[in-house]
N, CA, C and O of each residue as an XYZ file, in Angstrom:
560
protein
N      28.099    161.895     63.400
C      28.202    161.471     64.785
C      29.167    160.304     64.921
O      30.152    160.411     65.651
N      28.889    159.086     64.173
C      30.273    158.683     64.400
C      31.610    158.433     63.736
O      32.478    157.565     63.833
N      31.386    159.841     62.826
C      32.827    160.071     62.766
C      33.521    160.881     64.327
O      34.685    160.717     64.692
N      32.578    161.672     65.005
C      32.847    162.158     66.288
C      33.960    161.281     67.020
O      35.110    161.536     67.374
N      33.013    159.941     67.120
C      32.926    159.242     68.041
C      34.101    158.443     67.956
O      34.554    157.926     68.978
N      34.863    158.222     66.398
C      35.912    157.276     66.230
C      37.267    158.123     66.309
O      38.385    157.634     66.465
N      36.905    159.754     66.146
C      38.002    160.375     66.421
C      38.185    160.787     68.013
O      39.276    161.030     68.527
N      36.915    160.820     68.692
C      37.374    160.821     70.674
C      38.315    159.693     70.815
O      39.340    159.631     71.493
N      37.473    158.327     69.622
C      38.254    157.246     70.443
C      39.599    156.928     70.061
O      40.097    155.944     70.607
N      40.260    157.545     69.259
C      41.273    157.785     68.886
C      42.520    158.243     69.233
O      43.697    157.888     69.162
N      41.593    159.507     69.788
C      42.341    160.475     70.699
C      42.695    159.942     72.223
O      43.812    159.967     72.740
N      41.519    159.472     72.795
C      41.411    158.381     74.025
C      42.962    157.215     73.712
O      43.968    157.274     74.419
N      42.905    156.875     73.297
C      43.830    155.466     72.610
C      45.000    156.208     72.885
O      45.703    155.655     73.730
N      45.538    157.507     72.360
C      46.601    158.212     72.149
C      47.120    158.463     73.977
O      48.035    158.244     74.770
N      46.399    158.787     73.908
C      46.455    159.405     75.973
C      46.778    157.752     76.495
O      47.721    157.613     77.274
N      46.114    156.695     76.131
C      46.738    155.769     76.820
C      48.171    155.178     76.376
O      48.629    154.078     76.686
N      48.704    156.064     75.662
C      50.253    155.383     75.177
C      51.007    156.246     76.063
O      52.127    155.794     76.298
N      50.735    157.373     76.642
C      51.768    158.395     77.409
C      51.320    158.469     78.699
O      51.862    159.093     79.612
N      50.403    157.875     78.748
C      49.983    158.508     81.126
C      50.078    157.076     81.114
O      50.370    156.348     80.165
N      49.715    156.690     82.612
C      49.536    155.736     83.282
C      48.581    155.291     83.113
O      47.880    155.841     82.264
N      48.086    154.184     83.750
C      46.490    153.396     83.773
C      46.256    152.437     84.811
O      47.238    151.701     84.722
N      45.505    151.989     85.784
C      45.354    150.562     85.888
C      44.345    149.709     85.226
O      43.228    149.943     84.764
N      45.268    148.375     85.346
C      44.747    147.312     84.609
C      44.617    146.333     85.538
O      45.523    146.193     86.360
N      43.579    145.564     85.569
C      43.090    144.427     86.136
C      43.476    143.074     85.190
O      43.947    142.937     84.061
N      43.153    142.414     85.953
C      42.831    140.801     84.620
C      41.536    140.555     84.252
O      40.897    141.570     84.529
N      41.052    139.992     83.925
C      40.183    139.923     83.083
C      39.907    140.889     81.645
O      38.846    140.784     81.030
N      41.117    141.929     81.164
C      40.217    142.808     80.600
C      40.358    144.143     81.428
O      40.191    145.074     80.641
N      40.525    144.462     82.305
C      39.763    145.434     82.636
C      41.098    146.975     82.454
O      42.304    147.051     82.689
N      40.388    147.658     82.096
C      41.592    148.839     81.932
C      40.275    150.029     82.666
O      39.056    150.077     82.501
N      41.185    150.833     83.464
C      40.947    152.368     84.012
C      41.870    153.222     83.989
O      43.017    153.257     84.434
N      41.059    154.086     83.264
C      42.417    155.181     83.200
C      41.774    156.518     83.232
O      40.648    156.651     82.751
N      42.442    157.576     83.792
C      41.803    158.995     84.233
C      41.973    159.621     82.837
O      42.650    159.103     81.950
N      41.340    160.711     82.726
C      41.321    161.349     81.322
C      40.728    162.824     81.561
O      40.012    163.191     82.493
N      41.196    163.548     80.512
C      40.893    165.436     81.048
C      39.359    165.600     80.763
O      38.756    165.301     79.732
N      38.979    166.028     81.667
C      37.548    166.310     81.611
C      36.932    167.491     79.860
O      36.298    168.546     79.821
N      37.342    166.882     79.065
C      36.974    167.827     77.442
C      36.432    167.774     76.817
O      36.621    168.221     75.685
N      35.207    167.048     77.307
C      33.803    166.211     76.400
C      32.989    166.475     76.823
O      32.843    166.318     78.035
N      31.867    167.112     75.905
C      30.795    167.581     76.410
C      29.398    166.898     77.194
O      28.989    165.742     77.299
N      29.066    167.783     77.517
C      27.987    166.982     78.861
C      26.797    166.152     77.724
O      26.536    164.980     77.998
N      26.292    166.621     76.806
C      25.171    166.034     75.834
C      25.728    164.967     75.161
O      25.297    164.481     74.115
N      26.575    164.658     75.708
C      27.086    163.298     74.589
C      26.802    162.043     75.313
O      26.378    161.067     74.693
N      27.038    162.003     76.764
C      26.642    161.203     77.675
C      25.592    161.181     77.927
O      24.863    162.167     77.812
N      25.074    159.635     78.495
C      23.434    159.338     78.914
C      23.525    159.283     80.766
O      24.389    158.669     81.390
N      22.533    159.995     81.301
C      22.614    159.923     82.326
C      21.738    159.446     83.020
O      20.577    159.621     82.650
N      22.064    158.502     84.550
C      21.508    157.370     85.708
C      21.328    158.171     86.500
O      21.888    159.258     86.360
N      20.694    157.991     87.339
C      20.573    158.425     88.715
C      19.414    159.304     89.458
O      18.326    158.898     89.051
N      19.267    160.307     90.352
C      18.600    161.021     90.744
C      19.192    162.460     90.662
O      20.106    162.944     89.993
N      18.313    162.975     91.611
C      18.747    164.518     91.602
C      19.719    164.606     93.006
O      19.960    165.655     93.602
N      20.027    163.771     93.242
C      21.210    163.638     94.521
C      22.346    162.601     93.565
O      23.492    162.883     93.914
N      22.342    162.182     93.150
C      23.412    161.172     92.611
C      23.538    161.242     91.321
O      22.500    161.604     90.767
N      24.687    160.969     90.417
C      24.294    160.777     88.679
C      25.771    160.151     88.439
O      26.885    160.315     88.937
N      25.179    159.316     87.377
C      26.431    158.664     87.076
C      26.455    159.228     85.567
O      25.308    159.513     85.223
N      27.181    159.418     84.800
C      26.940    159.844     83.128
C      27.588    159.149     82.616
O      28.643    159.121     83.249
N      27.651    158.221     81.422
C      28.246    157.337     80.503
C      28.338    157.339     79.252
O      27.324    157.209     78.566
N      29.502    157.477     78.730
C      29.766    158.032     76.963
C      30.188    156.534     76.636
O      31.168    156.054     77.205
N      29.378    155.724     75.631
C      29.751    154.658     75.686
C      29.920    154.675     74.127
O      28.989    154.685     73.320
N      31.596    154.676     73.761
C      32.103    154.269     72.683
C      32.394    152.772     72.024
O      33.158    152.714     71.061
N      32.026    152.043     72.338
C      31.940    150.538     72.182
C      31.618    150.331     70.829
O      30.447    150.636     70.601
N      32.353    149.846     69.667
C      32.101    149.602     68.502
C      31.453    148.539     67.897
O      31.939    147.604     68.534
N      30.840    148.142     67.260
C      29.480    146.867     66.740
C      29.901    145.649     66.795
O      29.442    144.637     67.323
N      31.091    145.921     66.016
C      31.928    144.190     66.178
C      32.949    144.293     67.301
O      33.816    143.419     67.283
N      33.021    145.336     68.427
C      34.457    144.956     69.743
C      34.185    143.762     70.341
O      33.182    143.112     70.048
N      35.057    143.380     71.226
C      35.881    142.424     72.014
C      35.531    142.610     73.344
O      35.537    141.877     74.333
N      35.153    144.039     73.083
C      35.124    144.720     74.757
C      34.158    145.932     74.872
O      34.015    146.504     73.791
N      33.568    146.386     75.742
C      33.142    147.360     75.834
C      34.077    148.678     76.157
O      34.915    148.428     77.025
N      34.125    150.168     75.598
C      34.392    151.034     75.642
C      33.799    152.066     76.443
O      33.045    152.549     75.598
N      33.578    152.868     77.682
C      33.135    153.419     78.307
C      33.644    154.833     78.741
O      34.862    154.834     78.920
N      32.933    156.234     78.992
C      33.741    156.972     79.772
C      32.814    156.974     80.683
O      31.641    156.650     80.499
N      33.361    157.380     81.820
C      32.265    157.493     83.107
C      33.152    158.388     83.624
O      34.357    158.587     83.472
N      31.872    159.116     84.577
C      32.008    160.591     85.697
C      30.795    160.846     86.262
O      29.810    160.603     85.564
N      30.634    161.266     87.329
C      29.760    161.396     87.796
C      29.489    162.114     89.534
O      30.453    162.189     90.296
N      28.788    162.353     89.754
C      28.491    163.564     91.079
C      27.764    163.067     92.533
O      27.304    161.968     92.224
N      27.500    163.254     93.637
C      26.719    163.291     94.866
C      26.808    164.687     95.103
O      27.785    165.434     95.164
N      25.137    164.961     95.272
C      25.166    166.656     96.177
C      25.275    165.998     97.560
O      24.761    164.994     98.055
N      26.403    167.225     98.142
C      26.287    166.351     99.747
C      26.193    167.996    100.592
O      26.348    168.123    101.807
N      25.870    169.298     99.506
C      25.464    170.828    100.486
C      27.107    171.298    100.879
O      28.179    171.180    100.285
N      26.764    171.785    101.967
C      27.721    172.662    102.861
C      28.012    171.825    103.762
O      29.215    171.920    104.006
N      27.306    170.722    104.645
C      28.009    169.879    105.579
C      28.590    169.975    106.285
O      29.716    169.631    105.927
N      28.547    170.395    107.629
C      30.189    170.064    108.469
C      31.046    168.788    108.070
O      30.330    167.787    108.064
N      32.542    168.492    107.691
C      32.647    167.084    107.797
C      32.880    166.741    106.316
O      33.538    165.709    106.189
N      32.500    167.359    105.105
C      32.797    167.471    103.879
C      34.097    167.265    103.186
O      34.412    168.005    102.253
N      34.498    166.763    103.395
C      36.165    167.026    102.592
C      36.522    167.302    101.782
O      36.363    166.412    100.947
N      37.216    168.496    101.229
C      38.191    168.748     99.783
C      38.304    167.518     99.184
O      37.976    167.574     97.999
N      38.670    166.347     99.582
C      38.881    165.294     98.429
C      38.628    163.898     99.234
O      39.428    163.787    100.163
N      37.881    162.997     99.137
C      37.679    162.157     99.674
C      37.789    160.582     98.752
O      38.283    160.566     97.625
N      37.408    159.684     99.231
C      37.317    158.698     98.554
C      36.250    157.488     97.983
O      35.136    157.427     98.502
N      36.499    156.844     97.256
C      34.845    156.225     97.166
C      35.466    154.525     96.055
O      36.615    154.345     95.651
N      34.532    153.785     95.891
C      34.661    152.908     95.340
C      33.803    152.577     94.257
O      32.583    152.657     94.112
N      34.981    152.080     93.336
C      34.247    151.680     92.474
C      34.353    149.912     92.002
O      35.320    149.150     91.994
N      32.816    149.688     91.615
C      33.513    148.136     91.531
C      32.859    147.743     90.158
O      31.833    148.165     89.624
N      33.600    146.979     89.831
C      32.928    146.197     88.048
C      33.050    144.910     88.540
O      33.965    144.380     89.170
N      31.550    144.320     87.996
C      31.525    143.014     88.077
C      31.237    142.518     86.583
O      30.508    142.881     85.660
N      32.307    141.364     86.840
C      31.947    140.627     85.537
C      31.289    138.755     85.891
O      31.201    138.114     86.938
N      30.980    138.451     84.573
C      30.460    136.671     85.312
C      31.463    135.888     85.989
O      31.026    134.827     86.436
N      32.756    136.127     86.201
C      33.555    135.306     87.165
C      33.740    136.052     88.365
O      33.656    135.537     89.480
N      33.990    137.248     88.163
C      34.645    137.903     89.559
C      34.129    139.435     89.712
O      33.669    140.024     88.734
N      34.210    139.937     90.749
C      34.523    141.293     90.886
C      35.451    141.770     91.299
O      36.044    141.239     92.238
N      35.871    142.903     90.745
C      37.248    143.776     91.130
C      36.800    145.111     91.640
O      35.767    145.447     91.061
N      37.292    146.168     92.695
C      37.488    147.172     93.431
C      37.971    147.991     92.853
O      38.619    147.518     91.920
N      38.021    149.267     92.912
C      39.249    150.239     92.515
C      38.883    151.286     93.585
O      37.755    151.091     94.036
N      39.650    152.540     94.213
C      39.884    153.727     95.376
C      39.930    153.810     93.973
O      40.524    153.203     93.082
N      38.633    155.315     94.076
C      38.678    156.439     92.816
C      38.383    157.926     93.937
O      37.685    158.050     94.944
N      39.081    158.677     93.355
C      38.728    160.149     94.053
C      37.640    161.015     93.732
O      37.303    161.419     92.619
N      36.990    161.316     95.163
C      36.138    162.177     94.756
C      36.515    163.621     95.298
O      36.677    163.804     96.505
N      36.636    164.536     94.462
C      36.798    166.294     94.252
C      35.930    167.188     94.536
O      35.370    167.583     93.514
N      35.454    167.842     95.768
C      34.646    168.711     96.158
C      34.707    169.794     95.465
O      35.704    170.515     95.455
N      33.349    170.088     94.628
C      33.383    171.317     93.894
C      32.013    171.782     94.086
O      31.080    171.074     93.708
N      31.776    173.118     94.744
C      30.926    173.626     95.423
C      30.019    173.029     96.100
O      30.308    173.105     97.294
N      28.503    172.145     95.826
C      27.910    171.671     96.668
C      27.839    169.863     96.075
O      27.088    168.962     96.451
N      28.639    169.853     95.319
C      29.421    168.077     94.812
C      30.278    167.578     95.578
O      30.940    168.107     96.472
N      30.249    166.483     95.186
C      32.038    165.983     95.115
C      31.625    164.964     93.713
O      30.610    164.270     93.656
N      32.558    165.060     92.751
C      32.627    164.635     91.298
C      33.242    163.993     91.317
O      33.945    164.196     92.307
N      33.559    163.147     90.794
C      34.657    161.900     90.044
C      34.716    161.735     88.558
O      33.762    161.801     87.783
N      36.016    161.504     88.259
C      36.536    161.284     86.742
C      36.125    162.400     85.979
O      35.386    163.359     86.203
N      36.712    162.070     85.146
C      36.458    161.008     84.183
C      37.314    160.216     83.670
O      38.441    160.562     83.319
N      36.678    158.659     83.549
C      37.475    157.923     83.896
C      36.929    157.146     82.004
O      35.891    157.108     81.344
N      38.249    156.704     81.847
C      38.016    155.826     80.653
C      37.777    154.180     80.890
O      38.649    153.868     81.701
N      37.148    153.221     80.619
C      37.225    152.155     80.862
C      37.276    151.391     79.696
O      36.799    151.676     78.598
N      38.116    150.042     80.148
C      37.784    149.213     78.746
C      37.535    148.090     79.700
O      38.199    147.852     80.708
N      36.351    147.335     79.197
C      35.717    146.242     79.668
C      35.744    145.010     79.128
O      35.975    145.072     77.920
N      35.573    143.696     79.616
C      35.266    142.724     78.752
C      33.974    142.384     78.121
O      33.251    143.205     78.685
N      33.208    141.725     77.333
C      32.824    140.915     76.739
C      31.732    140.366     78.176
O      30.509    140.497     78.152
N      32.349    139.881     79.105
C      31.559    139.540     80.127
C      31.085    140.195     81.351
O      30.444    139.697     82.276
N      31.597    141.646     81.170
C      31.342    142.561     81.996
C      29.352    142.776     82.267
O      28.470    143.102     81.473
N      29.311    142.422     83.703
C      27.785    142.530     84.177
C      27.416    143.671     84.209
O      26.544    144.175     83.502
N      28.561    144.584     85.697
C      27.779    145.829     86.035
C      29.075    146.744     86.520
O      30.276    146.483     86.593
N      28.372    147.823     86.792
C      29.410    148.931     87.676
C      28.974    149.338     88.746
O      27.758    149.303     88.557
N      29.174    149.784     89.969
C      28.728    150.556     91.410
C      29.886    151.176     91.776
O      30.969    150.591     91.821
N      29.728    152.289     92.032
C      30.250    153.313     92.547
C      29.463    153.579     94.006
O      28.235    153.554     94.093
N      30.528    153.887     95.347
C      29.785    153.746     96.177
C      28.716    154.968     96.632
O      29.132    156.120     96.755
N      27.176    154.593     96.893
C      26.452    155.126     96.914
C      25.689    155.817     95.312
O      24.955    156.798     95.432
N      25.905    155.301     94.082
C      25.515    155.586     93.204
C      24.537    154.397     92.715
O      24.501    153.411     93.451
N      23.915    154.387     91.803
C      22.838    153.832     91.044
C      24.126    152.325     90.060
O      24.884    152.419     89.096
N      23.751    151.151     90.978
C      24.155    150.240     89.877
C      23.648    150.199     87.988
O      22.487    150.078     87.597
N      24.570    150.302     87.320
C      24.622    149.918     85.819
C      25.009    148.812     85.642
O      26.045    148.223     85.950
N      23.878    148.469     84.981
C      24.268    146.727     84.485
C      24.228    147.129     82.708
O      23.571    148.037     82.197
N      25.171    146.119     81.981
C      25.297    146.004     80.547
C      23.684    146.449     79.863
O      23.577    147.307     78.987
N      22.493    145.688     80.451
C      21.620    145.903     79.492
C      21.241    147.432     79.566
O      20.452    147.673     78.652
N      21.511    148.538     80.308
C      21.268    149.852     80.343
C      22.315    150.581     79.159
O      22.082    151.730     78.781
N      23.303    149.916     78.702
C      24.157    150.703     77.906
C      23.645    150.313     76.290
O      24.197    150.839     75.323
C-alpha cells in the first residue's frame, strides 16, 4: 500500500511539471487532475446528499499536507440545474483564508467536482466547499 501511494504521488508531481496550477501564498497549491483513482482509496464526509472524498497522501516527516479531493451534491432533475455551475472552495489556515471558483459538472442527478490535487501547509485548519461538510486537519 504504500508503495501505491508513493508511486500516485509521483505520478501527481509529474502532471504538475506540464499543466497549469494555482498557487496561493502561504503554501497553498491547487491543481485539477484526471479523474484515475479509485473510489476505495479515499475516505469519505458527508451525507447521502453531499460527500466530500479525500485521498490523503501526506508523508510522516512532510512540510505540508498532500491531499486529493472530489466530491458530489444530489440536486435530482430540478428546473434551474445547470450543465456546469459554480461553487467555492475555501482553505483556512491559522493566519488567513483563501477562496478559489471550482467547477461543478452535472452528471445525471449530481453535479461533481475535481479532482483536485492540493498541497497544503503545516498550518492548514480546514476546507469548505460551498454547501459541503467542513474538514478540519484533525479528521485527516
Amino acid at each position: 500500500m504504500v508503495m501505491k501511494k508513493a508511486k500516485l504521488v509521483f505520478i501527481l508531481f509529474v502532471f504538475l511539471l506540464t499543466l497549469s496550477s494555482v498557487v496561493f501564498s502561504d503554501g497553498i497549491l491547487i491543481y485539477p487532475i484526471e479523474n484515475k483513482i479509485p473510489d476505495n482509496l479515499f475516505e469519505h464526509f458527508g451525507t447521502k446528499s453531499k460527500n466530500i472524498q479525500i485521498l490523503n497522501l501526506t508523508g510522516n516527516k512532510s512540510d505540508e499536507y498532500v491531499l486529493i479531493i472530489k466530491g458530489w451534491i444530489f440536486v435530482g432533475e430540478g428546473i434551474g440545474v445547470e450543465e456546469h455551475d459554480e461553487s467555492t472552495l475555501e482553505i483556512q489556515t491559522e493566519q488567513n483564508i483563501f477562496t478559489l471558483k471550482i467547477q461543478l459538472h452535472k452528471r445525471g442527478f449530481y453535479m461533481e467536482f475535481g479532482p483536485y490535487l492540493l498541497i497544503l501547509p503545516k498550518n492548514f485548519k480546514s476546507l469548505q466547499i460551498d454547501g459541503f461538510e467542513r474538514i478540519s486537519i484533525g479528521n485527516l
